[in-house]
C-alpha positions as CSV (number, residue, x, y, z in Angstrom):
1,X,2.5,-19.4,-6.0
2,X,1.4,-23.3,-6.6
3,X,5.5,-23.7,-5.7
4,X,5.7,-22.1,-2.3
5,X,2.0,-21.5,-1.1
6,X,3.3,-21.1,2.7
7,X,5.3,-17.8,2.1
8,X,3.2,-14.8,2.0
9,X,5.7,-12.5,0.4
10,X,4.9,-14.5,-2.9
11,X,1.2,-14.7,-2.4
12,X,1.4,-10.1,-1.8
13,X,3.3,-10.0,-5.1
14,X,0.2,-12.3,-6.5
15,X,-1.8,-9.9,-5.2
16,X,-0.2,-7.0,-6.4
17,X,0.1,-8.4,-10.2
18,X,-3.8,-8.7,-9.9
19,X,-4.0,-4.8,-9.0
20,X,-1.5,-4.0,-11.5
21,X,-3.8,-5.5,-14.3
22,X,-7.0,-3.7,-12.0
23,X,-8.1,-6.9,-11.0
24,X,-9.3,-5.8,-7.7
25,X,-11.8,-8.4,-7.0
26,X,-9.3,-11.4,-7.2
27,X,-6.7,-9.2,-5.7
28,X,-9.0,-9.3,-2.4
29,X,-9.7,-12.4,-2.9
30,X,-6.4,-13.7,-2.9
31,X,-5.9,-11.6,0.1
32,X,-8.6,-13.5,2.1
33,X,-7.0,-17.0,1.1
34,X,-3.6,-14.9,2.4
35,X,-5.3,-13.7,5.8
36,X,-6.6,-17.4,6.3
37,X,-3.4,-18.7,6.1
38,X,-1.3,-16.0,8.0
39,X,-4.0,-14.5,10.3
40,X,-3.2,-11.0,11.4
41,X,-0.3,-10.5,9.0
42,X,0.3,-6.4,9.0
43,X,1.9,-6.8,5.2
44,X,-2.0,-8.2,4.4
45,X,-3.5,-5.4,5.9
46,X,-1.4,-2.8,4.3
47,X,-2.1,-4.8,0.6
48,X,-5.9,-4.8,1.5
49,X,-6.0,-0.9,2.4
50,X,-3.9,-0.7,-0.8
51,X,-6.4,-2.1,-3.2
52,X,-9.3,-1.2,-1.2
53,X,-8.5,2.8,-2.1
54,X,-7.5,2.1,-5.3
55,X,-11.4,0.9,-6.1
56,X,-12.5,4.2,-4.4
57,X,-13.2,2.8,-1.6
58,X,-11.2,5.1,0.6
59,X,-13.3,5.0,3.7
60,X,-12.7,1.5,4.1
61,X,-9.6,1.8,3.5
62,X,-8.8,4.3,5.9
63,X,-11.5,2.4,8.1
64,X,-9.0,-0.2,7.7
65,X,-5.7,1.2,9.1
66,X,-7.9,2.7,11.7
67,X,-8.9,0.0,13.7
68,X,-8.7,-0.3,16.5
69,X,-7.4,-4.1,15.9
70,X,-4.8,-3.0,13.4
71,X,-1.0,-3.6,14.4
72,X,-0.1,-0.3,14.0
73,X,-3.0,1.4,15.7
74,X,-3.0,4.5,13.5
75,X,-5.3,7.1,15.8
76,X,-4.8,10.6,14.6
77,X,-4.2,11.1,11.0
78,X,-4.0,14.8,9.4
79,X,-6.6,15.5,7.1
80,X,-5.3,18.2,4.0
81,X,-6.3,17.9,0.4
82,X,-3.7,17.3,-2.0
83,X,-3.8,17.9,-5.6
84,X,-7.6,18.0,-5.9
85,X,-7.7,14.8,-3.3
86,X,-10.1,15.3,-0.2
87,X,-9.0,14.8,2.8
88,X,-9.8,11.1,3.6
89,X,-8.0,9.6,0.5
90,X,-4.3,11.5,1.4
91,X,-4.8,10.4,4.9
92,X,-5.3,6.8,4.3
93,X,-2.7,7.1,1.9
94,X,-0.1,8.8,4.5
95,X,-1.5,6.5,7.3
96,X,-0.4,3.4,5.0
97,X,3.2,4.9,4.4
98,X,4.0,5.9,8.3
99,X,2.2,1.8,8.9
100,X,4.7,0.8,6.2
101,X,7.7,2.5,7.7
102,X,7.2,1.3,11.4
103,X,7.6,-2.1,10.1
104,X,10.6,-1.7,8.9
105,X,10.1,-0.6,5.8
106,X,12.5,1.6,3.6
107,X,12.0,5.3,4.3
108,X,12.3,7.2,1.0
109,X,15.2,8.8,-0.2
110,X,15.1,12.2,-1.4
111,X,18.5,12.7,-2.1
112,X,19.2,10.3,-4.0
113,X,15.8,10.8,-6.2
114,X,16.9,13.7,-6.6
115,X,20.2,12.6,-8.3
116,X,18.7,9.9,-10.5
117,X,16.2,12.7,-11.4
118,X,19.2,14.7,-12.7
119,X,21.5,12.4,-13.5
120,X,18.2,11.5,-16.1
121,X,17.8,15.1,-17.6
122,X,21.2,15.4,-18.3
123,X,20.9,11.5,-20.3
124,X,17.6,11.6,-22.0
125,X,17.0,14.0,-24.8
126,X,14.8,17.0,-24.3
127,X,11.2,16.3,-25.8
């Protein structure tokens, strides 16, 4: 990051190392220095809801992609529990995904999960 402190791809993956090892307080940190320098940033926003509900705090995080500021303006969101989940913490987590695929990110790929999935079974001995 000391190499290329101006592109905020590197400073996210930064910031998703620290989450990775549960370092959520630097990982916000780093993502204040990352809003300073690239105010308004939608990738920042996502990465902040991100570790934001991954310390619990998934009212802020859904507070988050709520907002009325946010760039992708996420108004109605479905609330359904999910595997013992309450309602809240699947819809911040499904508002972040649809936020994710209207810019442009990848949309996931079931078919060919599902192949690797097999293609896996069929390699890997049973347990």
């Amino acid at each position: 990051m000391a190499l290329k402190p101006d592109v905020v791809q590197t400073r996210l993956g930064c910031v998703r190392m620290e989450v990775v090892d549960r370092k959520f307080p630097r990982a916000l940190a780093l993502l204040d220095k990352t809003e300073r320098l690239f105010p308004g940033n939608p990738s920042i926003h996502l990465n902040r809801a991100t570790v934001l509900s991954r310390m619990k705090r998934d009212e802020e995080a859904l507070a988050l992609l709520n907002a009325g500021n946010a760039p992708w303006a996420v108004r109605t969101v479905r609330e359904r529990p999910v595997a013992g989940r309450d309602g809240p913490a699947f819809a911040c987590f499904e508002a972040g995904k649809h936020a994710v695929l209207a810019l442009g990110g990848r949309p996931y790929m079931e078919d060919v999960a599902s192949d690797m999935a097999a293609r896996l079974k069929g390699f890997l001995p049973p347990p």
